[in-house]
C-alpha positions in Angstrom: -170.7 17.9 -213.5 -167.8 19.3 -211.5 -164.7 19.6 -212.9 -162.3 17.0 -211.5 -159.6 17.5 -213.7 -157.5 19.4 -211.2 -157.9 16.3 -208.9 -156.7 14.3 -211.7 -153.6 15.9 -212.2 -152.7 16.3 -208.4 -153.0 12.5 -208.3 -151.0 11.7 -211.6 -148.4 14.0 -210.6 -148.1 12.1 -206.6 -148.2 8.3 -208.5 -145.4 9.8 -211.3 -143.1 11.2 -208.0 -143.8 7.8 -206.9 -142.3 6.5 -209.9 -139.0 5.3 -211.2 -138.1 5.7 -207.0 -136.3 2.1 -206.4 -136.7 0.7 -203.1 -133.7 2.1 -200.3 -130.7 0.1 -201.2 -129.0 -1.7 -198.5 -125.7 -0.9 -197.4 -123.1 -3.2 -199.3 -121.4 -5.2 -196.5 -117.6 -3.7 -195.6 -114.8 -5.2 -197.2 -113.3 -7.6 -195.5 -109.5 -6.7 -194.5 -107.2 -9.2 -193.4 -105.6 -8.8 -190.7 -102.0 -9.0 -190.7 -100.7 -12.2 -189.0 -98.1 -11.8 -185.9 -94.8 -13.0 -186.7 -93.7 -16.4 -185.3 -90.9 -16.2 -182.8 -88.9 -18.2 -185.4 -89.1 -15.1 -188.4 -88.6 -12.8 -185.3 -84.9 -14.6 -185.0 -84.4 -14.8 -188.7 -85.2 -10.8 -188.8 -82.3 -10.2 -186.0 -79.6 -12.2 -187.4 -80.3 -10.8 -191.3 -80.6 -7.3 -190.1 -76.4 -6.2 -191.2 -76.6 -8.8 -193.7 -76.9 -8.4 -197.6 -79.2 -10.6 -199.7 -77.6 -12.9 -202.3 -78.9 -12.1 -206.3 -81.2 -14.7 -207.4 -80.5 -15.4 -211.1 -83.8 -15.8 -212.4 -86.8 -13.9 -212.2 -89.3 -17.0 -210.8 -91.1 -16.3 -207.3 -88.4 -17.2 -204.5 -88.8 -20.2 -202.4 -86.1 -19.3 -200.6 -83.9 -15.8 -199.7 -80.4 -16.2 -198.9 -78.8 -13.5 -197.2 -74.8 -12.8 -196.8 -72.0 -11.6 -194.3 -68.1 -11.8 -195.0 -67.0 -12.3 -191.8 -63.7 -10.4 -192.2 -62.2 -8.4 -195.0 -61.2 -10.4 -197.7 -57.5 -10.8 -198.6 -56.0 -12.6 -201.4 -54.4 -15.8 -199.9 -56.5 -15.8 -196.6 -58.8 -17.9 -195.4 -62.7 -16.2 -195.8 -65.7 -17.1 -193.7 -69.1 -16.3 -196.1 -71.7 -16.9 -193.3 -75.1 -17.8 -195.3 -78.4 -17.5 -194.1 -81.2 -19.6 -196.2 -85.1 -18.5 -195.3 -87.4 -20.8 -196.9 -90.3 -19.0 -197.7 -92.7 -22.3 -196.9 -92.3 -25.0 -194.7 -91.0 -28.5 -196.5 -88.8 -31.6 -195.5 -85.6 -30.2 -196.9 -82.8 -27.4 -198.0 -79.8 -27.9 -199.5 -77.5 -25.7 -201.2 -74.1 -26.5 -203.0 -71.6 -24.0 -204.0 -69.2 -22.9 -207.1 -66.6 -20.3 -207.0 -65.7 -18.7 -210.0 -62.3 -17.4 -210.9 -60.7 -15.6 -208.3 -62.3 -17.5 -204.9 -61.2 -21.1 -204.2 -63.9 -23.3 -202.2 -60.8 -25.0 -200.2 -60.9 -29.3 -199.0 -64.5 -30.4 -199.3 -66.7 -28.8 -197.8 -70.4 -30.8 -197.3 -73.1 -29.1 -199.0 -75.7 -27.0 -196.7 -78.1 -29.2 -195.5 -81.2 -28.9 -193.1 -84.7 -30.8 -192.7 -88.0 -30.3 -191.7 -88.0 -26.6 -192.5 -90.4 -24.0 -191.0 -91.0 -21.0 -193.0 -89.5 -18.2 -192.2 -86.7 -19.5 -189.8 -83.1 -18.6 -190.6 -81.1 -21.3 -191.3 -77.0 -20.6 -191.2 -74.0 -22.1 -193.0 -70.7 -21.0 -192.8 -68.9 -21.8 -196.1 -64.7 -21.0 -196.3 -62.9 -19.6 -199.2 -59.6 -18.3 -200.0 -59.4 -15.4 -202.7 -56.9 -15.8 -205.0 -56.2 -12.4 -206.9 -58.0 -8.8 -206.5 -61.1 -7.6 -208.1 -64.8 -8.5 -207.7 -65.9 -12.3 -207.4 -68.4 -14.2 -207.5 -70.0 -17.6 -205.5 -72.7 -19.4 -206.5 -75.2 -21.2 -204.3 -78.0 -23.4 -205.8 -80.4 -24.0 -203.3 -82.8 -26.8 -203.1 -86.2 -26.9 -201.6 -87.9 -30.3 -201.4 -91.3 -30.0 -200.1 -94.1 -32.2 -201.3 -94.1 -32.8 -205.3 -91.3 -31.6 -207.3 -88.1 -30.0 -205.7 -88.0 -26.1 -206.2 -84.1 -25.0 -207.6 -83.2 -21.9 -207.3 -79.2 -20.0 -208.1 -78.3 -17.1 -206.0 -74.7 -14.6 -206.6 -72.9 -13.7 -203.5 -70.2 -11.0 -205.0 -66.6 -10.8 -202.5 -64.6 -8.0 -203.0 -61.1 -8.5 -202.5 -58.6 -5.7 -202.4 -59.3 -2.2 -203.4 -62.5 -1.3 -205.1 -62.0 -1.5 -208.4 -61.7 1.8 -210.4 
């Protein structure tokens, strides 16, 4: 009988290579990457008349619905008229903005002045109010503005600070 054994092995050790191999993996598919949507021609105006302005504080730390965004529109001067030009950008599009204001000590919100108001809202357009105070004593001051954004269910109500300085800096 003729020793096979060598045969034997040659063929255990080509079925163990063929072993434990999985099958060619297929490529996972690319990650999908979304691509960044084009401004609308309505943000592109919002970004140009924001770009020297300053954005108000928003006093709480919830997602804004809304950024509001600040110019004085001359230096401020104890007893003068001041023009606070105020942009609102609603971050989503709803039926309504409105924003009411409070001065605290130091700025007088002069007559009665309507609140901000504007409908049918497209996200990211500016929308401008020009609200008039007169300072009444030096140092740092502050406005408020609660801003109201009434899309579909509940109304979203948000504070923002607008500081004026009036006189020197103080020390």
């Amino acid at each position: 009988m003729k020793n096979n054994s060598g045969w034997v092995c040659v063929c255990a050790v080509l079925l163990l290579a063929g072993c434990g191999d999985s099958p060619p993996e297929e490529a996972a598919p690319a990650p999908v990457v979304p691509r960044p949507v084009p401004p609308t021609e309505a943000q592109k105006e919002a970004t140009r008349l924001t770009a020297n302005m300053v954005a108000g504080v928003k006093n709480d730390e919830s997602p804004a619905a809304v950024q509001v965004k600040f110019d004085l529109l001359s230096r401020p001067k104890t007893g003068e008229l001041l023009v606070v030009r105020l942009v609102f950008i609603p971050q989503e599009a709803a039926a309504a903005l409105s924003a009411t204001f409070a001065a605290a000590d130091g700025l007088t919100i002069p007559g009665s002045q309507p609140p901000a108001e504007f409908t049918q809202v497209e996200a990211g357009a500016a929308y401008s109010y020009d609200l008039k105070v007169v300072p009444d004593k030096n140092g740092v001051h502050y406005l408020s503005a609660v801003v109201q954004l009434q899309g579909e269910g509940e109304p979203r109500i948000q504070t923002f600070s607008v500081p004026v300085v009036v006189g020197p800096p103080p020390p």
